[in-house]
C-alpha positions as CSV (number, residue, x, y, z in Angstrom):
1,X,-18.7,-41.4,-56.9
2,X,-16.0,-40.4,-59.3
3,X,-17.7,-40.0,-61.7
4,X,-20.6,-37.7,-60.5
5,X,-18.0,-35.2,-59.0
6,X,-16.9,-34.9,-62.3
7,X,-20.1,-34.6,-63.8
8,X,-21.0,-31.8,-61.1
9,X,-18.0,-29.7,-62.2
10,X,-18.9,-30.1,-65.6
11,X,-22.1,-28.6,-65.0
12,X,-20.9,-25.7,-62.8
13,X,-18.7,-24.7,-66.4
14,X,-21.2,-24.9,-68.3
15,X,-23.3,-22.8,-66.0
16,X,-20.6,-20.2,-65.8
17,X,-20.7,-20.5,-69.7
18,X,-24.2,-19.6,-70.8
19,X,-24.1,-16.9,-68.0
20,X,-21.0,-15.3,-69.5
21,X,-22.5,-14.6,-72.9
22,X,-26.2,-14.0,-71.1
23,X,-23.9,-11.0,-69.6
24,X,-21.8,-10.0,-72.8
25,X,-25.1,-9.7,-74.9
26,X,-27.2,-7.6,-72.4
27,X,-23.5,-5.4,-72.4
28,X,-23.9,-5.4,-76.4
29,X,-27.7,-4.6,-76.8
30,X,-27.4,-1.6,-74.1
31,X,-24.4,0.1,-76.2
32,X,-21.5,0.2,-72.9
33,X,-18.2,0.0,-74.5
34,X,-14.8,-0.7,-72.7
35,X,-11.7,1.5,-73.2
36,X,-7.8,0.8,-72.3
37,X,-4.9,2.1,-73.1
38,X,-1.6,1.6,-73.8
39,X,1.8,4.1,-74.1
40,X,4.8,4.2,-76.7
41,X,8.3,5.8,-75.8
42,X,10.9,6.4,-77.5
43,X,14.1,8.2,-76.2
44,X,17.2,9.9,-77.5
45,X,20.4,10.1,-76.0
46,X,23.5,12.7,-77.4
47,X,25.5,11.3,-80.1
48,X,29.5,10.7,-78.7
49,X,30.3,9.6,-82.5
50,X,32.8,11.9,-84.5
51,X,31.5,13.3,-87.2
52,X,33.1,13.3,-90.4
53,X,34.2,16.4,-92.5
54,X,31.1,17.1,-95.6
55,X,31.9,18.8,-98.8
56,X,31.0,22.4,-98.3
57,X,29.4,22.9,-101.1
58,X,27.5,19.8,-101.5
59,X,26.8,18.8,-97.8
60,X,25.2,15.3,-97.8
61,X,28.5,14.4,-98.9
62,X,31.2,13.0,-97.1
63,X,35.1,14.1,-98.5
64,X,38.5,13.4,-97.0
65,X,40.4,16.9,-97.0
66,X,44.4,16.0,-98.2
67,X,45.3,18.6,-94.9
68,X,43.2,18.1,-92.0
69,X,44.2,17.9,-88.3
70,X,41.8,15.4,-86.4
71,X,37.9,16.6,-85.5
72,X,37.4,17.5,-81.6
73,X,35.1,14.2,-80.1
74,X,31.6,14.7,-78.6
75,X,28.0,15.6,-79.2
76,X,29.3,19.5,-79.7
77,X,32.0,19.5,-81.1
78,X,34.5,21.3,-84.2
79,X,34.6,18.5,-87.4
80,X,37.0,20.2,-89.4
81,X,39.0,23.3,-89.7
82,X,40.9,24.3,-93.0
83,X,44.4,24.7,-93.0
84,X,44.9,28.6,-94.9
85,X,47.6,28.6,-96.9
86,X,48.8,32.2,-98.7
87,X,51.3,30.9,-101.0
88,X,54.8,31.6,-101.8
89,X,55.3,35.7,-103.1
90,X,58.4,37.7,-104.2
91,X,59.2,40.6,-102.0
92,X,58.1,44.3,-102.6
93,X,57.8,47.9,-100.6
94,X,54.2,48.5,-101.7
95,X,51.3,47.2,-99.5
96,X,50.0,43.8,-100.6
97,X,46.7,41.6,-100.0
98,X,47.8,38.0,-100.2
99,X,44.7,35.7,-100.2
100,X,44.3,31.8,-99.5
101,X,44.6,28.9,-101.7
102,X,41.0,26.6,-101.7
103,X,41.0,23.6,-99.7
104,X,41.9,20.6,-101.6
105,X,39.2,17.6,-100.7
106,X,38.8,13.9,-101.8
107,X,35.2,13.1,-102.6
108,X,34.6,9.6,-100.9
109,X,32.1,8.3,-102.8
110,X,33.7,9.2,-105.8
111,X,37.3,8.8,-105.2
112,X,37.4,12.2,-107.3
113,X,39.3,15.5,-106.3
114,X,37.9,18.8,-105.7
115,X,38.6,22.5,-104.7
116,X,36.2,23.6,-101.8
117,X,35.6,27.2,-99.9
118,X,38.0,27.2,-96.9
119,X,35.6,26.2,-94.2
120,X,35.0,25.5,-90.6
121,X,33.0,22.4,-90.2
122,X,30.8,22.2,-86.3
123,X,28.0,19.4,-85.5
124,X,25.5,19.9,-82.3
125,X,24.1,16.7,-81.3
126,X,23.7,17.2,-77.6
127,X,19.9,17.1,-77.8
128,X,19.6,20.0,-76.2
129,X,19.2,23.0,-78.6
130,X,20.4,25.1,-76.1
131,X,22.5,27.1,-78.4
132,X,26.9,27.7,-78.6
133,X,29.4,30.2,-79.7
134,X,32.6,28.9,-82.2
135,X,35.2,31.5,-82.3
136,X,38.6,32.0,-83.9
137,X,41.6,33.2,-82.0
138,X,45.2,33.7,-84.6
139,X,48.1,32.5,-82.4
140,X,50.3,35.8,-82.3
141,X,51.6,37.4,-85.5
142,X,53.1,36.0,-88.9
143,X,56.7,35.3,-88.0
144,X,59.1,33.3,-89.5
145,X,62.6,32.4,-87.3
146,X,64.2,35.8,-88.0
147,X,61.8,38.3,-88.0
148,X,57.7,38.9,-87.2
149,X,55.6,40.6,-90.0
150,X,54.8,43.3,-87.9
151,X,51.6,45.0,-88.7
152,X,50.1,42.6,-91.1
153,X,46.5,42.0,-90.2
154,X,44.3,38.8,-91.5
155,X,41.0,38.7,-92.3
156,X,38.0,36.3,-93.1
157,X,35.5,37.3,-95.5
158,X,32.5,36.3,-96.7
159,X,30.9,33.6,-94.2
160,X,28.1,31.6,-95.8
161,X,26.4,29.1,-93.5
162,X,25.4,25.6,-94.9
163,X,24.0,22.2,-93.9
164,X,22.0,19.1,-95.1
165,X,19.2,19.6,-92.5
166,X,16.4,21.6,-92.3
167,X,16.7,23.0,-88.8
168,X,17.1,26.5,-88.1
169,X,20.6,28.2,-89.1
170,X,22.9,29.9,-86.3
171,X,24.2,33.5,-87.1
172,X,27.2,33.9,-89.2
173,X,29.8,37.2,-89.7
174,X,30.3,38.9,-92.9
175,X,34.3,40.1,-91.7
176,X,36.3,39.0,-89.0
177,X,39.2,40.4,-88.5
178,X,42.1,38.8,-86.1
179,X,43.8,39.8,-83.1
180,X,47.2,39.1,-84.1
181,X,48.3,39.4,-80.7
182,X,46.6,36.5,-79.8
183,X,44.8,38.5,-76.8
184,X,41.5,38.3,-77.9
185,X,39.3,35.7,-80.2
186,X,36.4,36.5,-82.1
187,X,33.1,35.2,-83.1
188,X,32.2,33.0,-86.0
189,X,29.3,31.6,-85.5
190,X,27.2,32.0,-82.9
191,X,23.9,29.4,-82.4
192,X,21.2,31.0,-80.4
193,X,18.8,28.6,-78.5
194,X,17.0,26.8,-80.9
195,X,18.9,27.2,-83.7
196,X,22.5,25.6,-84.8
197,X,21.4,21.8,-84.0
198,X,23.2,19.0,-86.4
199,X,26.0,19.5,-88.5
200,X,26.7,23.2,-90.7
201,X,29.6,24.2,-92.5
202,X,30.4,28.0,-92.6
203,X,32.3,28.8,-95.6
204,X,34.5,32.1,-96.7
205,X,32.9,32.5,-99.7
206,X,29.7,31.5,-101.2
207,X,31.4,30.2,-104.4
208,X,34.5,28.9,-105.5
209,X,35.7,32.2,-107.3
210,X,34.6,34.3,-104.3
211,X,36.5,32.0,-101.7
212,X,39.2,32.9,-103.7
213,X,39.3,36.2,-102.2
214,X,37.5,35.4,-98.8
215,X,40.6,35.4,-96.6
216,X,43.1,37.7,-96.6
217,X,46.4,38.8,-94.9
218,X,47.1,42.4,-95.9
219,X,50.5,43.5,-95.2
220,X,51.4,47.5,-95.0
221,X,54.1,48.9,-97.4
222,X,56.0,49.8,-93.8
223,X,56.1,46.2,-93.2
224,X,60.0,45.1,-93.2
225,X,60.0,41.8,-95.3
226,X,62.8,39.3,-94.9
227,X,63.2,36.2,-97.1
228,X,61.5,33.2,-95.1
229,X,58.6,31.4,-94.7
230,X,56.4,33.0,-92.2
231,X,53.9,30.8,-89.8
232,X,51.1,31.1,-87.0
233,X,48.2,28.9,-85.5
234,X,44.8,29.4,-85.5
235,X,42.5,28.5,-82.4
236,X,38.9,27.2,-83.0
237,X,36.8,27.1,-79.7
238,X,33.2,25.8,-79.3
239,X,31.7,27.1,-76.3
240,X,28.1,25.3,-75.1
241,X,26.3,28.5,-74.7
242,X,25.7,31.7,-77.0
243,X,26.8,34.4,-74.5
């Protein structure tokens, strides 16, 4: 008894067998096909990571500038800032234009040194391309602990916009000139929607012997000079949207 039950279901397969392909060449010889489908994702999420400071002119390449205060954090966000620096003069009645020393930048790959375009350095990695605004605001006037250089106006010069990627370029200002009361900022770059995503530099000078003259702080004969070394901060603002 067994062994005709198992006979029995042997049968039924091999029944089930030489229907199956009786089916599949009928299917074959009368030209029906079968379609699926299947689906790929992929998703991006904004980039928290700070980004390093790139050499101006060169920007697929990473430097270390020898002054740099620390990047802002996020996926919009201010990489680098140079420190401007207008030197040491000797005193006279006439009007003067002083202009800014170059920023001095370690090449990492290289180890070598370098004189870059004072720049300011901005990465967008939100995702979003909804576009930002980066603007400058000077700090009050040049003073130093005895007196203020009263009337002395600085000026940027000169702005060249620069990056490694191919995406489309925010808008850039030929002269800024600074509230040195500190009651207003202005723009530097400003990234309408669609444009500005990854990392640019904007330089002050498209060149090294341009940049030389790119920012300024022009100081009126009237101004009373005093012996003393004469300070102020700069502000640098990102701003998520254009307007």
């Amino acid at each position: 008894m067994k062994n005709r039950k198992w006979n029995k279901y042997a049968l039924i397969l091999l029944g089930s067998g030489l229907l199956f392909f009786t089916v599949s060449d009928q299917a074959v010889a009368s030209g029906i096909k079968s379609i699926s489908s299947s689906r790929a994702d992929a998703y991006y999420r904004p980039n928290y990571d700070n980004t390093k400071p790139v050499n101006p002119n060169r920007p697929s390449e990473k430097v270390e500038p020898k002054s740099a205060n620390p990047g802002t954090p996020g996926p919009l966000s201010i990489d680098f800032a140079s420190n401007i620096q207008f030197g040491s003069h000797e005193i006279t009645g006439q009007t003067e234009i002083y202009f800014a020393a170059l920023t001095p930048v370690t090449i990492v790959s290289t180890g070598s040194s370098e004189e870059v375009p004072n720049y300011v350095q901005v990465t967008d990695n939100r995702g979003t391309l909804g576009g930002y605004r980066l603007t400058v605001k000077q700090n009050g006037q040049l003073r130093s602990d005895q007196t203020v250089l009263e009337g002395a106006e600085m000026v940027l010069l000169n702005s060249a916009l620069k990056s490694a990627t191919s995406k489309k370029a925010p808008q850039s200002f030929q002269k800024i000139v600074l509230d040195a009361s500190g009651e207003s900022s202005s723009n530097v770059i400003v990234a309408k929607a669609g444009t500005g995503a990854g990392t640019w530099v904007n330089t002050f000078g498209t060149d090294a012997e341009q940049a030389r003259k790119s920012i300024q702080v022009i100081l009126p004969k009237e101004t009373k000079k005093q012996a003393g070394h004469y300070r102020t901060t700069l502000t640098w603002e990102i701003i998520d949207s254009p307007y």
